[in-house]
ZAMARGU-4260 file (C-alpha; in steps of 0.2 Angstrom, whole numbers, plus 5000, padded with zeros to 4 digits):
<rodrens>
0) 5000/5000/5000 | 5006/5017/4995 | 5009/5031/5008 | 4996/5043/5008 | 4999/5060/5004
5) 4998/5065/5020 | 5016/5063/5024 | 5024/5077/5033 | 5042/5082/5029 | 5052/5082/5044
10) 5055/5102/5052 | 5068/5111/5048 | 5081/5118/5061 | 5090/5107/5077 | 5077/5101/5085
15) 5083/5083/5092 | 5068/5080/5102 | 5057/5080/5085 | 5056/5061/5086 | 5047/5054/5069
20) 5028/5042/5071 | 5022/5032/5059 | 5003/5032/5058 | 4992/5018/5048 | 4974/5023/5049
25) 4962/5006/5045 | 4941/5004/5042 | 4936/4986/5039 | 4921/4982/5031 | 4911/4975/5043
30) 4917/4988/5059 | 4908/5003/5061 | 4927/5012/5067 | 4943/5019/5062 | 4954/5013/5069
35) 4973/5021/5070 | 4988/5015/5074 | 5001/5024/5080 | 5021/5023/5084 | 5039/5029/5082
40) 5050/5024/5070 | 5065/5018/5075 | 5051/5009/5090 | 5055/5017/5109 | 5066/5007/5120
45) 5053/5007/5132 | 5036/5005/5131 | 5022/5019/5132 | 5013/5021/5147 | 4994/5027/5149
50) 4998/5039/5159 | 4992/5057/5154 | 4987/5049/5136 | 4973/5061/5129 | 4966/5063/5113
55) 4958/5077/5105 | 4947/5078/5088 | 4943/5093/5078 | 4931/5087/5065 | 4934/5104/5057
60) 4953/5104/5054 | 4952/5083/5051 | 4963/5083/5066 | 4966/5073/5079 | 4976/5080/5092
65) 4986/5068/5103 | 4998/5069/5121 | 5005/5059/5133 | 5023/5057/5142 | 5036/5045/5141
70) 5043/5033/5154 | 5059/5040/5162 | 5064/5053/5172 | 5065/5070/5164 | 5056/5065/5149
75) 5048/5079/5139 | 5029/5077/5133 | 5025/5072/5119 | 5012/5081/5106 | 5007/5073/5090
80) 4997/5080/5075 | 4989/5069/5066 | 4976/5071/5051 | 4960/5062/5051 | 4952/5054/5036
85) 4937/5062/5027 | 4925/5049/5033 | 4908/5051/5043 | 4916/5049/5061 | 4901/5052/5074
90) 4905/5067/5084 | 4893/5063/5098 | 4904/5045/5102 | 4920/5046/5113 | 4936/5045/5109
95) 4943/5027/5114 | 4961/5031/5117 | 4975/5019/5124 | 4992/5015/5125 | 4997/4997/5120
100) 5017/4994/5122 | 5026/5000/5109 | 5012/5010/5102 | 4994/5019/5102 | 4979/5014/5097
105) 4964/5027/5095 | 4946/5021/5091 | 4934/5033/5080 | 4914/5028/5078 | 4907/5029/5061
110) 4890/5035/5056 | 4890/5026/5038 | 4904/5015/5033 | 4919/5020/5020 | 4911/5016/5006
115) 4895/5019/5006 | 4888/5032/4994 | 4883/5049/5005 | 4900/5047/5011 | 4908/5049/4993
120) 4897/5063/4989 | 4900/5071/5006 | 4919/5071/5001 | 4922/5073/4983 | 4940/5072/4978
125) 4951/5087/4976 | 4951/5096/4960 | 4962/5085/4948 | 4964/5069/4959 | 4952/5056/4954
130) 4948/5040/4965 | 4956/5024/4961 | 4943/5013/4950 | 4940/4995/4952 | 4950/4987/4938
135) 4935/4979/4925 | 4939/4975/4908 | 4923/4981/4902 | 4930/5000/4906 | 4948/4995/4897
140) 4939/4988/4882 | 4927/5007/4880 | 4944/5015/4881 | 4953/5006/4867 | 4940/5004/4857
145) 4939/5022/4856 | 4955/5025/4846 | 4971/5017/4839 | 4982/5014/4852 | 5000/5011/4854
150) 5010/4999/4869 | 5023/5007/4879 | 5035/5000/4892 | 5030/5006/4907 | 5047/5008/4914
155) 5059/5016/4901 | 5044/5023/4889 | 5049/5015/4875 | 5037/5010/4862 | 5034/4990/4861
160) 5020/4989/4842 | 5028/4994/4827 | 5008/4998/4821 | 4993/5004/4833 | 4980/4991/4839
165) 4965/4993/4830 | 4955/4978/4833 | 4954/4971/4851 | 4941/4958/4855 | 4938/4955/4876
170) 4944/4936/4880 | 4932/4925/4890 | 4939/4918/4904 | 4949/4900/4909 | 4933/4897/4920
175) 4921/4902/4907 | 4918/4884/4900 | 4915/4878/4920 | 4902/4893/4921 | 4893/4889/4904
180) 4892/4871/4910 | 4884/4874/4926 | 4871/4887/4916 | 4865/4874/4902 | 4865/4860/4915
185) 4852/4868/4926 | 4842/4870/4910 | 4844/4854/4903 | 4855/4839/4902 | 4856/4837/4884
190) 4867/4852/4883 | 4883/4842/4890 | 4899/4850/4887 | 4892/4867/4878 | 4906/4877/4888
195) 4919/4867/4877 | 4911/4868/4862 | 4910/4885/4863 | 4926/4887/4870 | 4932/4878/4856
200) 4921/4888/4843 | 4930/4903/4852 | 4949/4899/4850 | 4946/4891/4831 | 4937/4909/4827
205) 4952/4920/4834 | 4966/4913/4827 | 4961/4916/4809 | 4956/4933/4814 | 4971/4945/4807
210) 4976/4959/4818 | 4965/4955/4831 | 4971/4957/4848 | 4963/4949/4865 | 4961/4960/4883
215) 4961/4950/4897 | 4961/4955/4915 | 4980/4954/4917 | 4986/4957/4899 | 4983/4961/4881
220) 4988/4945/4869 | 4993/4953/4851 | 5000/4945/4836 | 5021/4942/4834 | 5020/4952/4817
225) 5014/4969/4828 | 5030/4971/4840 | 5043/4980/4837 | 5059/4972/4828 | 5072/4970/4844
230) 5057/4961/4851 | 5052/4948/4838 | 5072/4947/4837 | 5076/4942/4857 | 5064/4928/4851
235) 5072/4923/4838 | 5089/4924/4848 | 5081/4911/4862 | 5073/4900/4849 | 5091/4899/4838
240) 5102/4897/4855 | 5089/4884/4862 | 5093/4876/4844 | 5113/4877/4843 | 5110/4869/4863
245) 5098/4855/4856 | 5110/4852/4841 | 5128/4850/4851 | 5117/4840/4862 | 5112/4828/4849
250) 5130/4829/4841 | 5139/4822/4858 | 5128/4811/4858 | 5132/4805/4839 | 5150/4807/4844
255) 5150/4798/4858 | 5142/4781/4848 | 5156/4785/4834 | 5167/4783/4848 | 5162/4767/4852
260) 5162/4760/4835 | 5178/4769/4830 | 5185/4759/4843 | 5176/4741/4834 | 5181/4750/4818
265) 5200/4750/4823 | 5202/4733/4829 | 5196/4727/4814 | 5205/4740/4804 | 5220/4728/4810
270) 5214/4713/4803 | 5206/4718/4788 | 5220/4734/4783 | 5204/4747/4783 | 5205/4764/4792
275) 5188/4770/4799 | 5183/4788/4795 | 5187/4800/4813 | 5171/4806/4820 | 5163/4825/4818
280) 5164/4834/4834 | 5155/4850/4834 | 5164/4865/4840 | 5162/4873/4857 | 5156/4893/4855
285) 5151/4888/4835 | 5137/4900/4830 | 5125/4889/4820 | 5110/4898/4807 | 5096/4889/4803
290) 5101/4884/4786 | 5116/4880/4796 | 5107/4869/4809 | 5098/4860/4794 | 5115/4857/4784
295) 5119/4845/4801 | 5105/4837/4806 | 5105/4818/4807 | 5094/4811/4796 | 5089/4793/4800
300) 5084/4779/4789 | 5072/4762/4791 | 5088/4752/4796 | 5092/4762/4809 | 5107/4770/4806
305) 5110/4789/4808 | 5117/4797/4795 | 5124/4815/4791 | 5128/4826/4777 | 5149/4824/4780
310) 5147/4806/4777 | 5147/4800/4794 | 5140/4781/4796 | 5137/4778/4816 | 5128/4763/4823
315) 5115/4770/4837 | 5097/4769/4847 | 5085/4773/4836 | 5072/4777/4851 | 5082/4789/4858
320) 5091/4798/4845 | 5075/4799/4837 | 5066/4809/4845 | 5080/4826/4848 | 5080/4824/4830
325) 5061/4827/4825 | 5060/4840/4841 | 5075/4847/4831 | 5065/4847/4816 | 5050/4853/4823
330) 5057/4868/4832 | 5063/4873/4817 | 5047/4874/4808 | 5039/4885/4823 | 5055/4898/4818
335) 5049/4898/4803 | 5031/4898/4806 | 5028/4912/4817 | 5042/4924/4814 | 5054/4928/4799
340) 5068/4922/4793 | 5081/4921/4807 | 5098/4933/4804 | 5115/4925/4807 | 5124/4928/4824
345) 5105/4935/4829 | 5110/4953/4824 | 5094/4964/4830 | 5101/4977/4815 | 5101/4964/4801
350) 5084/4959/4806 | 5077/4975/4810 | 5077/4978/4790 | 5071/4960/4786 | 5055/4963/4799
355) 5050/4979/4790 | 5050/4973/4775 | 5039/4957/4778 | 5022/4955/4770 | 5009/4952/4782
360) 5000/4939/4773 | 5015/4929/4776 | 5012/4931/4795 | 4994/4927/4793 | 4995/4911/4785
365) 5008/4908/4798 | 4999/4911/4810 | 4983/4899/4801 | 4993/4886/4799 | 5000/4886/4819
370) 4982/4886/4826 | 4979/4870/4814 | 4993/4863/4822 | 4984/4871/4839 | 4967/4860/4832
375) 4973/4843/4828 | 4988/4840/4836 | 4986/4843/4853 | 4971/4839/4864 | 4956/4851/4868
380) 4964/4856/4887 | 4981/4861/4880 | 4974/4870/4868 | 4962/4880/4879 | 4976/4884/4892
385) 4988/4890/4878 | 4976/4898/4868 | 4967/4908/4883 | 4977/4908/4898 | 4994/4920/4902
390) 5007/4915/4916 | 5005/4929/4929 | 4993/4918/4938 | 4989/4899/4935 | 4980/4891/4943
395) 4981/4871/4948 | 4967/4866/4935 | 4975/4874/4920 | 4993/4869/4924 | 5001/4857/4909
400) 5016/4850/4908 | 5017/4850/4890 | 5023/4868/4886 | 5032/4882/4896 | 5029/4901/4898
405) 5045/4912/4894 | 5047/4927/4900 | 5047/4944/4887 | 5060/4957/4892 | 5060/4976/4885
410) 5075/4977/4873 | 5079/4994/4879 | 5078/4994/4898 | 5076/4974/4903 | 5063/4975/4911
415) 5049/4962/4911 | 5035/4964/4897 | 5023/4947/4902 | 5027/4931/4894 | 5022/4920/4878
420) 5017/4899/4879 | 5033/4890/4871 | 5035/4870/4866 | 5050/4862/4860 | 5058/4880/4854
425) 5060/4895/4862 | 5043/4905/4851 | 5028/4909/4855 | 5017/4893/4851 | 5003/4902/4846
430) 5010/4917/4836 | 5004/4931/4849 | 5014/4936/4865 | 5004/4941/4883 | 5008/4958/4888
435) 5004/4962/4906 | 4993/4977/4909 | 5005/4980/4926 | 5022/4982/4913 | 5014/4993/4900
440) 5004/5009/4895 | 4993/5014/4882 | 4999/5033/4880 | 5014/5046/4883 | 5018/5051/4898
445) 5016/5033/4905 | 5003/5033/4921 | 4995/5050/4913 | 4978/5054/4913 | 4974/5045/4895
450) 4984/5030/4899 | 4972/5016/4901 | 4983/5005/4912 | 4989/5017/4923 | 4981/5009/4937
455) 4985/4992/4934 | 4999/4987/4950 | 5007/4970/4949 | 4999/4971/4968 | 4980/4978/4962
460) 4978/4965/4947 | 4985/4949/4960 | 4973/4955/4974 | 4960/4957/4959 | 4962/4939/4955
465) 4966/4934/4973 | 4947/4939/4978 | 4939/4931/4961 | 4947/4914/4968 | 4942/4918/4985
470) 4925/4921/4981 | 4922/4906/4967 | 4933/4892/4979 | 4926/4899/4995 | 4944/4898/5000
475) 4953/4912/5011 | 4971/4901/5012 | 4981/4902/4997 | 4999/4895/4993 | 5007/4904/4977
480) 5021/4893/4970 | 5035/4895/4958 | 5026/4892/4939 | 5043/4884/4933 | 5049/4872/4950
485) 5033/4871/4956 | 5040/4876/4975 | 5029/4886/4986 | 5035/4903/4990 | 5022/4913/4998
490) 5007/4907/5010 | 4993/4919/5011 | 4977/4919/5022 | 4966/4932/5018 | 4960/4942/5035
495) 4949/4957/5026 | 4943/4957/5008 | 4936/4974/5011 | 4947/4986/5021 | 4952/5005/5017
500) 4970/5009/5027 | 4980/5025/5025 | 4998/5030/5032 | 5011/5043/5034 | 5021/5051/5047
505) 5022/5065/5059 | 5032/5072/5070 | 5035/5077/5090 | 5027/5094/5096 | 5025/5102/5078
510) 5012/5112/5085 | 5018/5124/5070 | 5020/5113/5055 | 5006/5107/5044 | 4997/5091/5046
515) 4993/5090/5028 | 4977/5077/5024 | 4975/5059/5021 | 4964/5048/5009 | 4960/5031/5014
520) 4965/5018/5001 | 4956/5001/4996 | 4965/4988/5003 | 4964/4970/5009 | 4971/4964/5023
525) 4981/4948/5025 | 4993/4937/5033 | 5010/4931/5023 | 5024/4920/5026 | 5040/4919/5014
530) 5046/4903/5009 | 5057/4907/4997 | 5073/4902/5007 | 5066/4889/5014 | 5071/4873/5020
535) 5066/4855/5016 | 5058/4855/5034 | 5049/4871/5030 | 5041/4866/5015 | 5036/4852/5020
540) 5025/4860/5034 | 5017/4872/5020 | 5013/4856/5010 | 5005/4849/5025 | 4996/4865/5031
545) 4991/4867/5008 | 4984/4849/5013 | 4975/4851/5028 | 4968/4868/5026 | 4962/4863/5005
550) 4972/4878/5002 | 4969/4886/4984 | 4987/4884/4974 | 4993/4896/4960 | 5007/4897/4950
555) 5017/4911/4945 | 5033/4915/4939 | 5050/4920/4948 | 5051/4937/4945 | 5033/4942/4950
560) 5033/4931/4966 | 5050/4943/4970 | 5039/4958/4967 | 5024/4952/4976 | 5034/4948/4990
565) 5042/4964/4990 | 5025/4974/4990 | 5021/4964/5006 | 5036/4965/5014 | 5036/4984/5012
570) 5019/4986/5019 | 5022/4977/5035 | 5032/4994/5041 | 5014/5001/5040 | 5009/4992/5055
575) 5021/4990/5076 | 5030/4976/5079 | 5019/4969/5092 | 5004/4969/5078 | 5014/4963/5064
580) 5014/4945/5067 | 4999/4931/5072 | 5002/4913/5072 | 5019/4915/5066 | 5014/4923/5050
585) 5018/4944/5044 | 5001/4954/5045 | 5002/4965/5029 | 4991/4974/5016 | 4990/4974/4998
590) 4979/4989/4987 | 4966/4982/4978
</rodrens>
């Protein structure tokens, strides 16, 4: 949770006795009270006693004025201003008022509760500051669809589509098919399975559609052929090292039988006066192209023999060395398919002419002819899980085994972008990329006022897919583990879906200084515990507690998990020490 804007700067002058407090204002849904919390920062050696506490509210200033002493001789009074919420607080309640260790906590009675509706009227927003809104993508889709509009990097600014998105289409939902199903079964029986038919009726209708994006409540999917040039050519780069990888691989392993037969060759090169041919050992650091990379590959015939173009004979396993080779063979045909030709060396200013000057028919049959791989190659749940899923949350139902989600980094800064669904090579399977809403901006100056994602968090749209999960699994535990190992990281139990907290600082007697305002902020309210360090030990107990407790699992990758973690980690300053732990676990808050 940001800081409000409440936050005082510190007075100027030598004034040592000016000792900075934090204070978290918090209003749960189902309390009439605000409640605040309020301490020092670095905490006190010793704890604060009741004695003289007082409290005073002037509803007109939205101030609450607060005294008391400290323990120890010859300690000075303390005075503390702090700024109230503009909420309905009932003026006719007392004040509850009371020191608890290392801190104070003050209790306000409300008339209404935060969100109800004569409280938003009573308290409009300042002039130019707008509430935050409920992330719906309903409102992203009226906003694009109003006009062309470009994809920025949220971090550096730079510009991600070569060509503005003119034609977005809102995606249904993973869960979708479940909730069609449950509708046509109460009406009848005979309509069995009309989630998947029209699930499927859904995928084979978008991947013919040229140009058309998909908007999703964590990202926007859009076709290869729309990125920028560096982009399309970091994938290109992956897919070709993945390649020259996959290709030295297979050549040990060639070598490695020559070996072997050299050694039969030579003894009966002493008997028979023939001299076997020395076996082809690819070169460490060799940069391969892909008419490279087809000039070696093995080609294998009925008898079992693998044979190469410099006339190298070598008895092996069929079974085994099978296999790399049509993976080989295949992941060469996806290049191919969904992007342009790959450059030698993976030179992004060779390709960058090549990418500009490609037709886009070519990309659109490309495309065609990887979604009827999509249709009769793989089975209907693959399909449905590449086609309409993105990796910044999966959860347990949609999780396959049979492809892998790469992440996309911005050529100029390296920051993330989102991710694309991979098999066998390092492309996207699909011809289209997921873009998270949290990474990227729809206008200049990123976060401005026109900038449709400018309030998508990484921690609003997890607590925004956190409460859909809550609320459909009936499930307030959750473990979120890593997408790639499949380790738990984070442990969540959800305390508050609906709470509004706001923080800031003041400081000792600034009886002159301005108390500046606060704006409480929709939150939830949770408990965490970081696992990411963990021991065997450890993860054994959360695989225990998952268990017990039917906990809901979700999978995300590293890098988010680190950021999520972060976000809770830094919100726990927002509340003392003796409040910021229960059964073990950090109490924290996330925005939603």
């Amino acid at each position: 949770m940001a800081s409000a804007a409440a936050a005082v700067s510190a007075p100027g002058g030598d004034h040592p006795r000016r000792r900075e407090w934090r204070y978290t204002w918090e209003a749960l849904g189902h309390l009439p009270l605000l409640r605040l919390y309020l301490f020092p920062r670095p905490a006190l050696p010793a704890a604060i006693h009741s004695g003289g506490l007082r409290a005073d509210l002037r509803l007109e200033d939205s101030l609450l004025l607060i005294s008391f002493s400290l323990a120890g001789k010859g300690a000075a009074p303390v005075a503390l201003r702090v700024p109230v919420p503009r909420v309905l607080v009932d003026p006719a309640a007392p004040v509850e008022c009371r020191a608890a260790g290392d801190h104070v906590e003050v209790r306000l009675a409300l008339v209404l509760p935060v969100d109800h509706p004569v409280v938003a009227a009573a308290f409009p927003p300042p002039l130019g500051a707008s509430p935050p809104k409920p992330l719906a993508v309903r409102d992203d889709m009226k906003n694009l669809s109003a006009g062309e509009a470009h994809l920025y990097c949220k971090n550096c600014s730079v510009r991600l589509t070569k060509q503005p998105l003119r034609k977005i289409m809102e995606m249904p939902s993973v869960n979708w098919e479940d909730v069609a199903d449950n509708w046509f079964g109460g009406c009848c029986t005979s309509f069995g399975g009309a989630g998947e038919k029209l699930v499927a009726q859904f995928i084979n209708a978008y991947g013919r559609l040229e140009g058309t994006s998909l908007l999703d409540t964590t990202a926007v999917t859009i076709e290869t052929d729309y990125l920028e040039a560096d982009l399309v050519a970091q994938m290109t780069c992956s897919a070709l090292g993945s390649d020259v990888v996959a290709v030295e691989e297979v050549i040990s392993d060639v070598s490695i039988g020559k070996d072997h037969a050299t050694e039969n060759s030579e003894e009966q090169a002493n008997i028979t006066g023939t001299h076997a041919q020395a076996p082809f050992i690819l070169e460490e650091g060799l940069s391969v192209s892909s008419s490279e990379t087809n000039g070696i590959t093995p080609q294998t015939d009925q008898s079992g023999t693998c044979e190469m173009e410099i006339d190298i004979d070598v008895n092996c396993e069929k079974p085994k060395n099978d296999c790399c080779i049509e993976k080989l063979e295949e992941s060469n045909k996806e290049i191919n398919l969904s992007l342009v030709d790959p450059c030698h060396r993976c030179c992004v200013s060779e390709y960058s002419g090549k990418a500009e000057d490609n037709n886009p028919s070519h990309m659109s049959s490309g495309n065609q002819k990887k979604q009827t791989v999509l249709e009769t190659k793989r089975d209907y749940k693959l399909t449905k899980t590449i086609s309409l899923g993105s990796s910044f949350i999966v959860k347990a139902s949609n999780l396959m085994n049979d492809f892998e989600w790469v992440e996309l980094l911005c050529g100029q800064c390296s920051s993330p972008l989102g991710s694309y669904p991979s098999q066998c090579s390092l492309v996207p399977a699909d011809g289209r990329v997921r873009l998270f809403k949290c990474y990227t901006s729809t206008e200049l100056p990123v976060m401005g006022p026109r900038d449709v994602f400018r309030g998508h968090t990484l921690e609003r749209v997890f607590v925004n897919l956190l409460l859909e999960v809550a609320e459909d699994e009936i499930s307030f535990r959750t473990v979120v583990r890593d997408l790639k190992s499949r380790r738990p990281i984070l442990q969540l139990v959800l305390l508050s879906s609906k709470a509004w907290l706001s923080s800031g600082c003041c400081y000792e007697n600034d009886t002159d200084g301005s108390h500046g305002t606060t704006d409480l902020q929709p939150s939830v309210k949770l408990l965490y515990s970081d696992y990411s360090n963990a021991s065997e030990a450890d993860l054994r107990i959360v695989e225990e507690w998952s268990s017990k407790y039917r906990a809901e699992e979700l999978y995300m990758m590293k890098r988010q998990i680190d950021e999520l973690t972060e976000c809770l980690s830094s919100a726990m300053e927002n509340y003392p020490v003796s409040c910021s732990s229960l059964e073990g676990m950090h109490l924290s808050s996330l925005m939603r």
